[in-house]
N, C-alpha and C positions, 0 to 999 in steps of 0.2 A: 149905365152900361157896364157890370161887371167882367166884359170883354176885355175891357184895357188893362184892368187889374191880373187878370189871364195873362193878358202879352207879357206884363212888368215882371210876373212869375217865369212865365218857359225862357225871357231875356235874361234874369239871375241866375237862372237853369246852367244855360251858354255861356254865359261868364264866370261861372264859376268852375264849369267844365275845363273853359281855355285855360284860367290860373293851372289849373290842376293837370291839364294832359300837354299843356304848350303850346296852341295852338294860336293863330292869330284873326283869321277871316272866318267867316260863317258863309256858306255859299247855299244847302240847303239845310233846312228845319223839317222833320218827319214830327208831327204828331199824330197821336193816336187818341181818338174822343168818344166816347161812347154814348149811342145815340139817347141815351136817355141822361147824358149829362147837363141838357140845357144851357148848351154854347151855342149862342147864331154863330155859324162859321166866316160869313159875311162878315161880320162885327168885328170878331178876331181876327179874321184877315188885315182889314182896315189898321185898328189900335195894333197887330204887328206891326204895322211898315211905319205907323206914328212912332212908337216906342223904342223902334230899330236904327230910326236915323241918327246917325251920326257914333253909332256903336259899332262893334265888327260886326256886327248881323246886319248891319247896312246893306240894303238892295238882295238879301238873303232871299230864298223860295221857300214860301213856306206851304209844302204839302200835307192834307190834312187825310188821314184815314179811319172811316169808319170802325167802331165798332160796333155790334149788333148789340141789342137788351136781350136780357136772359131773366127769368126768375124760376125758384123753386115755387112749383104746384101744392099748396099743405093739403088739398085734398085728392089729388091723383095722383103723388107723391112724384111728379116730373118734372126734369128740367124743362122749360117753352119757351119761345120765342116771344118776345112783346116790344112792340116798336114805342109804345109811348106809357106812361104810369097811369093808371086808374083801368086801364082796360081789363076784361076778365081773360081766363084761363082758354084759349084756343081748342081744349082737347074737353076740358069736363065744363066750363062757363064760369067757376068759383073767380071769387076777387082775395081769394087767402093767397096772395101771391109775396112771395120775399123776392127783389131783383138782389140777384146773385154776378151781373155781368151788366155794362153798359152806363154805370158812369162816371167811369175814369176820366181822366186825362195826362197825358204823361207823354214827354219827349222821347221818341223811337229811338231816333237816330238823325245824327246830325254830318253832313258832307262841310270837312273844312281846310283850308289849306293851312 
């Protein structure tokens, strides 16, 4: 489950934040995941709240926000929509796709006191 290793990530994230901005408590977590980045959200919910105990991010919410897949079209030369990899092209059927958008992950924004 490379979930947990996720949480250990966005929790050095927060910790390293607080050193640096002062802060003490974590109340909410904003990430941001792109649907083609192959995170169970479920998973990562879970290994957060493991990972979190007994840190300031203890009992934190952690909200998670889509992002959509994207890729460049090489042969109708557009940007499309694509919810998952191996699928073809929505507009012409080609499989020459480059995902351009959708597998990030990256901490938005954090609510902390």
């Amino acid at each position: 489950m490379h979930e947990m290793s996720l949480a250990e990530g966005v929790l050095t994230v927060i910790q390293d934040a607080a050193r640096a901005q002062g802060f003490a408590r974590v109340r909410t977590v904003w990430l941001e995941i792109g649907q083609l980045a192959a995170v169970e959200r479920e998973a990562l919910r879970f290994s957060f709240d493991v990972v979190t105990r007994g840190s300031l991010a203890d009992g934190a919410a952690l909200e998670i926000v889509d992002v959509p897949g994207a890729a460049w079209c090489m042969q109708c030369c557009e940007t499309v929509a694509v919810s998952e990899r191996g699928e073809g092209c929505p507009r012409c059927g080609s499989y020459q796709l480059q995902v351009t958008a959708g597998t990030e992950m990256r901490v938005k924004e954090l609510e902390v006191v």
